[in-house]
ROTORGU-261569 format. One record per atom (N, C-alpha, C, CB): residue number from 1; residue in one letter; atom name; x, y, z. Coordinates in steps of 0.2 Angstrom, whole numbers, plus 5000, padded with zeros to 4 digits. Each point is the difference from the previous one (the first is absolute). Glycine has a CB too. Example, Ala and Ser with C-alpha at 12.3 -4.5 7.8 and 13.67 -1.06 7.14 Angstrom:
<sites>
 num residu atome   c1   c2   c3
   1      A     N 5066 4972 5039
   1      A    CA 4996 5006 5000
   1      A     C 5004 5006 5000
   1      A    CB 4991 4994 5006
   2      S     N 5007 5011 4990
   2      S    CA 5004 5006 5001
   2      S     C 4996 5005 5003
   2      S    CB 5006 4997 4990
</sites>
This chain:
<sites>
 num residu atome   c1   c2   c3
   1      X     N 4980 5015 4929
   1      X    CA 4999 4996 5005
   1      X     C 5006 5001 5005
   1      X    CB 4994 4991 4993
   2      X     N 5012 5006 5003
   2      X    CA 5005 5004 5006
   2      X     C 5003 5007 4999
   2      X    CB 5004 4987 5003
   3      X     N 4997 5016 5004
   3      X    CA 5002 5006 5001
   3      X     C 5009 5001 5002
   3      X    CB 4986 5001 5004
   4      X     N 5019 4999 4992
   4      X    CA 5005 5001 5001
   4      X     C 5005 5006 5000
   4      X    CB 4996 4991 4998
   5      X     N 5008 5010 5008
   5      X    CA 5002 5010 4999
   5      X     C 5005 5001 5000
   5      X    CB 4994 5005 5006
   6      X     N 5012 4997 4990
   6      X    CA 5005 5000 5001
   6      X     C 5000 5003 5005
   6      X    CB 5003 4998 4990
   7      X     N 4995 5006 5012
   7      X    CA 5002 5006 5006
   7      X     C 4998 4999 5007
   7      X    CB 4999 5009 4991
   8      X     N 4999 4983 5009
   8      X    CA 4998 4998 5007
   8      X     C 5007 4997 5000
   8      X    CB 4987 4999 5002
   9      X     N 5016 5004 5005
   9      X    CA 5006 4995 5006
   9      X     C 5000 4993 4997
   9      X    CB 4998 5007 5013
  10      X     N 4999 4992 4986
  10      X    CA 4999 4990 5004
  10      X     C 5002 4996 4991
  10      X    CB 4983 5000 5012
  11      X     N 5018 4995 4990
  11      X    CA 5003 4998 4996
  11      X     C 4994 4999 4995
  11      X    CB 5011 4995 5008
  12      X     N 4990 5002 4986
  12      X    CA 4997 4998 4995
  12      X     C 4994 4993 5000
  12      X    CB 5012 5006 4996
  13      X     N 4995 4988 5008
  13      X    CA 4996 4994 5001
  13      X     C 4996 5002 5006
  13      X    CB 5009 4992 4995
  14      X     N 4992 5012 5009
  14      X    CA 4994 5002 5006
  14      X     C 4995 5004 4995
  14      X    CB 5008 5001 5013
  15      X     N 4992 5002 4984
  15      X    CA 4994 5006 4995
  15      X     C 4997 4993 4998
  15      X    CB 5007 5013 4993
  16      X     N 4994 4981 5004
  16      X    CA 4997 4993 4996
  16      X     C 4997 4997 5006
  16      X    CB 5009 4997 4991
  17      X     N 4993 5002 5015
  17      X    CA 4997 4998 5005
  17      X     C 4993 5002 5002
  17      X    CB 5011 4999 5004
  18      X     N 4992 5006 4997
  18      X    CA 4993 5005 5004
  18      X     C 4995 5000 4996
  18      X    CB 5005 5008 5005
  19      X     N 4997 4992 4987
  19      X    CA 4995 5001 4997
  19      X     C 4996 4992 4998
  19      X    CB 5007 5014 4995
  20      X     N 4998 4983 5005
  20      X    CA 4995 4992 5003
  20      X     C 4994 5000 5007
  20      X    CB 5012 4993 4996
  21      X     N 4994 5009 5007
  21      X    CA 4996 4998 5006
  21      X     C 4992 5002 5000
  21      X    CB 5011 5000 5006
  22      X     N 4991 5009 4991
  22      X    CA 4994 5005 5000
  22      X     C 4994 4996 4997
  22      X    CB 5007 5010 4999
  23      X     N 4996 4988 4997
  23      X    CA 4994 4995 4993
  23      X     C 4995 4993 5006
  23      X    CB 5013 5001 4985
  24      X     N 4993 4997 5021
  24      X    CA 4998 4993 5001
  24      X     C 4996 5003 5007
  24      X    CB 5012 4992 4995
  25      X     N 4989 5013 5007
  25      X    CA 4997 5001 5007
  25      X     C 4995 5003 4998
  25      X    CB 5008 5001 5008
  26      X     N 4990 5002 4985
  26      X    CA 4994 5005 4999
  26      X     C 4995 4996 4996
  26      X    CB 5007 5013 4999
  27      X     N 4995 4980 5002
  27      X    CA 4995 4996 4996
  27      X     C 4999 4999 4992
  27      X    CB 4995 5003 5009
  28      X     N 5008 5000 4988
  28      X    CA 5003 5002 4991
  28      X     C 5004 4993 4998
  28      X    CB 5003 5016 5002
  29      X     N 5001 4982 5002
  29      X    CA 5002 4992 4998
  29      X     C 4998 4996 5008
  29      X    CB 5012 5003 4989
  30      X     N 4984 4992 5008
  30      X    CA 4999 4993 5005
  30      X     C 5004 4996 5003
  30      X    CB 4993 5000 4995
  31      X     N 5005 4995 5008
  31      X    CA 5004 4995 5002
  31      X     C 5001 4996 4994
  31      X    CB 4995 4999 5012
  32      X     N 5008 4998 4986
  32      X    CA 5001 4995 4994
  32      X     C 5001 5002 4993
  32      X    CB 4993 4993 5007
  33      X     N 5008 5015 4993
  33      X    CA 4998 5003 4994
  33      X     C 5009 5000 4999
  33      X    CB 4985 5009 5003
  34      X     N 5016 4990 4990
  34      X    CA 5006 4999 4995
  34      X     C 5004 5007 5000
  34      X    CB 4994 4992 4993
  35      X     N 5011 5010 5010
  35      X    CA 5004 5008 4997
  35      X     C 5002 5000 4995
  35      X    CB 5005 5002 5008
  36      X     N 4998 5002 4988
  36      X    CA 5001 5001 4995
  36      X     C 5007 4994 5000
  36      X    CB 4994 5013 4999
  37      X     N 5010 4985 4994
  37      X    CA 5008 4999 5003
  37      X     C 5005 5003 5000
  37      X    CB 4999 4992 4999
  38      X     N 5005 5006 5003
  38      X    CA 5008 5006 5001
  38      X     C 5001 5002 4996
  38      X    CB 5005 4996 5006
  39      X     N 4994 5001 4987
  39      X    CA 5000 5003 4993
  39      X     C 4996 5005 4998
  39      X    CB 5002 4992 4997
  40      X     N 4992 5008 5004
  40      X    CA 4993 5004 4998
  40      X     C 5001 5005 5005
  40      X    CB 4991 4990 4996
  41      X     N 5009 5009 5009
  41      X    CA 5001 5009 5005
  41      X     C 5005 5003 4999
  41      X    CB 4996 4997 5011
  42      X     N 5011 4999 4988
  42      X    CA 5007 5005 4999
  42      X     C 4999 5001 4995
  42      X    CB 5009 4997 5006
  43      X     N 4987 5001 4987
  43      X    CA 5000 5004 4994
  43      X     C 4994 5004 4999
  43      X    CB 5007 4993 4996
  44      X     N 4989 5008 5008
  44      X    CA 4991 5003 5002
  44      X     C 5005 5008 5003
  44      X    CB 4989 4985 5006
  45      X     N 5015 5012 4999
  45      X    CA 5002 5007 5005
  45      X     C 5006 5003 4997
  45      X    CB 4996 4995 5012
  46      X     N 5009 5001 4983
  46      X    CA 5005 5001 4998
  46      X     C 5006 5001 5003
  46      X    CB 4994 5003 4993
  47      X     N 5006 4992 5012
  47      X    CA 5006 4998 5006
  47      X     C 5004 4995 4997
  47      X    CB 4993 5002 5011
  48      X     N 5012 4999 4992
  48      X    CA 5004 4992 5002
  48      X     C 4996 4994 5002
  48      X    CB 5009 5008 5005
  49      X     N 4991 4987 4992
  49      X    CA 4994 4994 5002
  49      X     C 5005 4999 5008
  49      X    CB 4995 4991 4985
  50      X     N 5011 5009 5016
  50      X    CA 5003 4999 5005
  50      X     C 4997 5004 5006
  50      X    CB 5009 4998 4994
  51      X     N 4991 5007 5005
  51      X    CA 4992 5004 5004
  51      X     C 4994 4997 5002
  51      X    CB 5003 5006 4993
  52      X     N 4993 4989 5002
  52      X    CA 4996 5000 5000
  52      X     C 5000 4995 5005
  52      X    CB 4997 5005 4989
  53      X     N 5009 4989 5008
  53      X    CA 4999 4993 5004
  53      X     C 5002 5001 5008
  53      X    CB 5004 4994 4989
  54      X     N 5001 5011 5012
  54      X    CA 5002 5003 5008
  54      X     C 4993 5003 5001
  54      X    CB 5014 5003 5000
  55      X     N 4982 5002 4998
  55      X    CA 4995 5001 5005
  55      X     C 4994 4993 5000
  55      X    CB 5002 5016 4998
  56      X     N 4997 4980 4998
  56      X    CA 4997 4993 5000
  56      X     C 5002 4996 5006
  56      X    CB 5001 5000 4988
  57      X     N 5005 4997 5013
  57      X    CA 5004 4998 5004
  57      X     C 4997 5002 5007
  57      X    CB 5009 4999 4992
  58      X     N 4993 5009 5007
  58      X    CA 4998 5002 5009
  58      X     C 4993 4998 5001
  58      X    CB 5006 5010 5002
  59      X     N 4990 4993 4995
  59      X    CA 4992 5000 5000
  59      X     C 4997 4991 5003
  59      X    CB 5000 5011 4988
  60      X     N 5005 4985 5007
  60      X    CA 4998 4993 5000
  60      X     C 5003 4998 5010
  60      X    CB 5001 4998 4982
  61      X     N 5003 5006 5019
  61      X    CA 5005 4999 5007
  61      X     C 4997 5003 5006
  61      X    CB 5012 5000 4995
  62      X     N 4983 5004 5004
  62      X    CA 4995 5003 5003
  62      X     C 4993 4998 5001
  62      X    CB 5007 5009 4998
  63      X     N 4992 4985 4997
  63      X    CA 4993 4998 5000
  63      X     C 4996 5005 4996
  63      X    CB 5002 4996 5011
  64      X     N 4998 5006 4983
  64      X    CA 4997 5004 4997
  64      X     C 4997 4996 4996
  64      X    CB 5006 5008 5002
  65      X     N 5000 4985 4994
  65      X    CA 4999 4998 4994
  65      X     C 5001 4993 5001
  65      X    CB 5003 5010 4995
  66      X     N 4997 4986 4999
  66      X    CA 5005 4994 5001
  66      X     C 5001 4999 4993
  66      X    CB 4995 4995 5012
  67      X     N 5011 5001 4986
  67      X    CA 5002 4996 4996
  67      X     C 4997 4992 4997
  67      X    CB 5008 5007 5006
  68      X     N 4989 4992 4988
  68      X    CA 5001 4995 5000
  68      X     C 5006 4997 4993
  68      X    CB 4988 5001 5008
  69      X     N 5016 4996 4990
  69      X    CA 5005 5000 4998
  69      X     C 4996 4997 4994
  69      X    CB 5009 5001 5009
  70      X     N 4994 5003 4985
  70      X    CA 4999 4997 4992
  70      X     C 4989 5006 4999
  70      X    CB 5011 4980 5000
  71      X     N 4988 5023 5005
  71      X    CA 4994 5002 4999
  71      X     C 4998 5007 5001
  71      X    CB 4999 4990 5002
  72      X     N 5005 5013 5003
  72      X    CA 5001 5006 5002
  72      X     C 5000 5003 5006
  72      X    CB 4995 5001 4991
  73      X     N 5003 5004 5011
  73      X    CA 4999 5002 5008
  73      X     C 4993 5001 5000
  73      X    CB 5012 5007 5003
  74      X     N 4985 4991 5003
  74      X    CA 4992 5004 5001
  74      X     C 4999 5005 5007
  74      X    CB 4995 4988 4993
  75      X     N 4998 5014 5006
  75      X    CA 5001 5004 5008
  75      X     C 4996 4995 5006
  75      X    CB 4998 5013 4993
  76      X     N 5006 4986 5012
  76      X    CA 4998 4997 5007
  76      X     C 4996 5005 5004
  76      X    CB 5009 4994 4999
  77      X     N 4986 5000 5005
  77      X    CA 4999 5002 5004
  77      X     C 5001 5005 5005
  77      X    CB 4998 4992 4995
  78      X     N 4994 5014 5006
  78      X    CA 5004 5003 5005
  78      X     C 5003 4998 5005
  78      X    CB 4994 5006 4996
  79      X     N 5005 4987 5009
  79      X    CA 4999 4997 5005
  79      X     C 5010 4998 4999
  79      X    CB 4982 4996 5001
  80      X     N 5021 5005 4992
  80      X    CA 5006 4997 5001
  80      X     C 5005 5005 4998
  80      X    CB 4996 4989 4998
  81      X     N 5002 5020 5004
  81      X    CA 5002 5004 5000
  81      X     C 5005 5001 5007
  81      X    CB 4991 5003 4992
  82      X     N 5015 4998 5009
  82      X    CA 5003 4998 5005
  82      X     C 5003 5008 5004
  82      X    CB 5003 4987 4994
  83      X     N 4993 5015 5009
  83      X    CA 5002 5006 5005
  83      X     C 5002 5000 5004
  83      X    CB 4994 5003 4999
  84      X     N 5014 5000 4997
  84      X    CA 5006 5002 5004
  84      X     C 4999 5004 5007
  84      X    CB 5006 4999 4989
  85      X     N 4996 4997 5018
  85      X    CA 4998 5004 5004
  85      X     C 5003 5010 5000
  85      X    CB 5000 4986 5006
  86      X     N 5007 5011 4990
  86      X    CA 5004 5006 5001
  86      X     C 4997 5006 4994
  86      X    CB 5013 4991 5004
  87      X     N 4985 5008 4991
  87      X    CA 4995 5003 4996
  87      X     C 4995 5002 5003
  87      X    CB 5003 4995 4993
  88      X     N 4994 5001 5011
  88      X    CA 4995 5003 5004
  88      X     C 5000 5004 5005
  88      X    CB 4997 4993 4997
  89      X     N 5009 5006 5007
  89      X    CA 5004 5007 5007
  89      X     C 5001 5007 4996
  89      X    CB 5009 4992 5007
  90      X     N 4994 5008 4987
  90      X    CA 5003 5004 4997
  90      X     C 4992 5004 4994
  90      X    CB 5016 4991 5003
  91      X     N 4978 5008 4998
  91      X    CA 4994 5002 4998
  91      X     C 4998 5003 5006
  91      X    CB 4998 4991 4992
  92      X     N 5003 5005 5013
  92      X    CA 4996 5004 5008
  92      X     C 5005 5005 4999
  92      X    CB 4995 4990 5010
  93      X     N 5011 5012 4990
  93      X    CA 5005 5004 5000
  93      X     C 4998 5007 4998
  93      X    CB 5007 4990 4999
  94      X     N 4990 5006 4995
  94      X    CA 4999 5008 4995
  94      X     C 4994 5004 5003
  94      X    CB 5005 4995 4988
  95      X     N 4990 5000 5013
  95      X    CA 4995 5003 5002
  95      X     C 4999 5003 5008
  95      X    CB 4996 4992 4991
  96      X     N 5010 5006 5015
  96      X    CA 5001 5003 5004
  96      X     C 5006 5006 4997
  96      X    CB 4996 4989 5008
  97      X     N 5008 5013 4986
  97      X    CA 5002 5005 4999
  97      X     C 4994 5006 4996
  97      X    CB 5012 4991 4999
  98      X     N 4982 5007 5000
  98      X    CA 4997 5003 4995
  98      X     C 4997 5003 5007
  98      X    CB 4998 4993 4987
  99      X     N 4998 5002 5020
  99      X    CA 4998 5004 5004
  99      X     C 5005 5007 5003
  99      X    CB 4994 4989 5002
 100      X     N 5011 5007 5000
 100      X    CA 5005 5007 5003
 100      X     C 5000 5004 4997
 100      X    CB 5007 4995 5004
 101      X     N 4994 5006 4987
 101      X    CA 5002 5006 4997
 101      X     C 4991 5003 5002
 101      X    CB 5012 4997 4989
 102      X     N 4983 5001 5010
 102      X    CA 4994 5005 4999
 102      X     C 5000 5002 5009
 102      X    CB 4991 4993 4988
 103      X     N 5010 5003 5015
 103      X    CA 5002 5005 5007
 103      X     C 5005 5003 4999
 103      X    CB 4996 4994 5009
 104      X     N 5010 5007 4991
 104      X    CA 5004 5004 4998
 104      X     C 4995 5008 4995
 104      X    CB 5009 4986 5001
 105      X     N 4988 5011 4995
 105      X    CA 4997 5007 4998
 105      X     C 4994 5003 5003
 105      X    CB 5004 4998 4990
 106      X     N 4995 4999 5015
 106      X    CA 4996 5006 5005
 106      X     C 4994 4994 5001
 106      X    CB 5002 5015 4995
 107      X     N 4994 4978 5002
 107      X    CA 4998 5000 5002
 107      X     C 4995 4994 5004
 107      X    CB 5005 5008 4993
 108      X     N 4992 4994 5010
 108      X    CA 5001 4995 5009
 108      X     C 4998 4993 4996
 108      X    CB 4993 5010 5014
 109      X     N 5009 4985 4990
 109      X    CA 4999 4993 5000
 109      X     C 4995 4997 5000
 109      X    CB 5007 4999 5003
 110      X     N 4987 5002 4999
 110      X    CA 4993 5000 4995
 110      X     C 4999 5001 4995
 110      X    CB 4997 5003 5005
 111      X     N 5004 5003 4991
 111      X    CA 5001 5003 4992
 111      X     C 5005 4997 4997
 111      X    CB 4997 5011 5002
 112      X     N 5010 4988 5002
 112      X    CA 5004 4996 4996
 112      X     C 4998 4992 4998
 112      X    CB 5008 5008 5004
 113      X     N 4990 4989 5000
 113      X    CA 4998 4992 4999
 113      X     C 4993 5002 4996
 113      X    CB 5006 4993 5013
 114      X     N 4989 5012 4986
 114      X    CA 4995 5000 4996
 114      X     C 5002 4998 4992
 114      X    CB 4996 5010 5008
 115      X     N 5008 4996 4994
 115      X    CA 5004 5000 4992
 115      X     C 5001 4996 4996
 115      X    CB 5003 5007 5002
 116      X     N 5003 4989 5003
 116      X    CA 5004 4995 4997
 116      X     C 4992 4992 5000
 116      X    CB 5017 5008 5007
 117      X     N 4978 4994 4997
 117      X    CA 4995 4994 4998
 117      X     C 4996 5003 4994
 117      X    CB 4998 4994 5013
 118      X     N 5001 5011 4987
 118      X    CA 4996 5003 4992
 118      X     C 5005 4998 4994
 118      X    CB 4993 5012 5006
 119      X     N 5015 4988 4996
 119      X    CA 5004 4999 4994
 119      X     C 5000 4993 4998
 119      X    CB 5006 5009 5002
 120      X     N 4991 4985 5003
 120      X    CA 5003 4995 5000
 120      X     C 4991 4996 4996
 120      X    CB 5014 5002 5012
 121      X     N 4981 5001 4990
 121      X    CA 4995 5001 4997
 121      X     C 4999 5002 4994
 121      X    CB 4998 5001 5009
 122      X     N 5005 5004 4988
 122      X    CA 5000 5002 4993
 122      X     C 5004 4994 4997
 122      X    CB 5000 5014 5002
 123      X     N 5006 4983 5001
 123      X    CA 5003 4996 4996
 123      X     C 4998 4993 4999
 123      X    CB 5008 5007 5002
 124      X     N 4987 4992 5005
 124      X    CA 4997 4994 4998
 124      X     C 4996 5002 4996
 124      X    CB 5001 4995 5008
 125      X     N 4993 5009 4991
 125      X    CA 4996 5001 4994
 125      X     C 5001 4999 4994
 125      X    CB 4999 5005 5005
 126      X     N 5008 4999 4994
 126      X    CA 5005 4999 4992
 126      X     C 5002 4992 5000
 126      X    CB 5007 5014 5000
 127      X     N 4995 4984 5004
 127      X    CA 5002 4993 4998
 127      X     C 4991 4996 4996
 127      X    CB 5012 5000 5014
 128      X     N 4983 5000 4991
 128      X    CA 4997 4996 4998
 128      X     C 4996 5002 4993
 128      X    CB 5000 4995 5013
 129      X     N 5002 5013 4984
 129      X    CA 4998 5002 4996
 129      X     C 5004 4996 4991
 129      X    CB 4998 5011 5011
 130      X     N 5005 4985 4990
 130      X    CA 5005 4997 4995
 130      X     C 4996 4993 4999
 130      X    CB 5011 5007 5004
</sites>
């Protein structure tokens, strides 16, 4: 279920995140639906529960999750998912870095914006494939 790499850059409690989130935006866990607890995933993934509870915390500070105390965390609504503007500049960012390099390798801005919409097509696909 979850996918953790030692040899990815990013920290550990972001590898816990993503792979929540992945679960929460691809429909795999629902609105109201129970996470595991900080016990059960840091000894499921064999982390530091400290780990587990810091990538909890964010997730819950972003609108992913919520708390209720003496019962657990559950998953929130998509509607209380909080999109950071500055997350979102820094997305347009890359995808205006992805255009420039494919012009950069020869090809014209038609072909490159093709591309980059067939890629973003393929990934919609894969998303609703889950």
């Amino acid at each position: 279920m979850f996918r953790l790499d030692e040899k990815n850059h990013s920290a550990i409690y972001i590898q816990v995140m993503d792979n929540i989130k992945e679960m929460i935006v691809k429909d795999v866990w629902h609105e109201d639906d129970k996470l595991p607890s900080v016990r059960e995933l840091s000894e499921e993934l064999m982390l530091n529960p400290n780990t587990v509870q810091k990538a909890y915390r964010e997730l819950e500070r972003e609108g992913y999750i919520y708390t209720v105390s003496g019962k657990g965390s559950f998953v929130s609504g998509r509607s209380g998912i909080r999109r950071d503007p500055a997350m979102v500049d820094e997305m347009k960012n890359k995808v205006r870095e992805a255009f420039r390099g494919l012009m950069l390798m020869g090809y014209s801005s038609d072909d490159a914006a093709a591309l980059i919409q067939g890629t973003v097509i393929e990934a919609a696909a894969g998303h609703k494939a889950y």
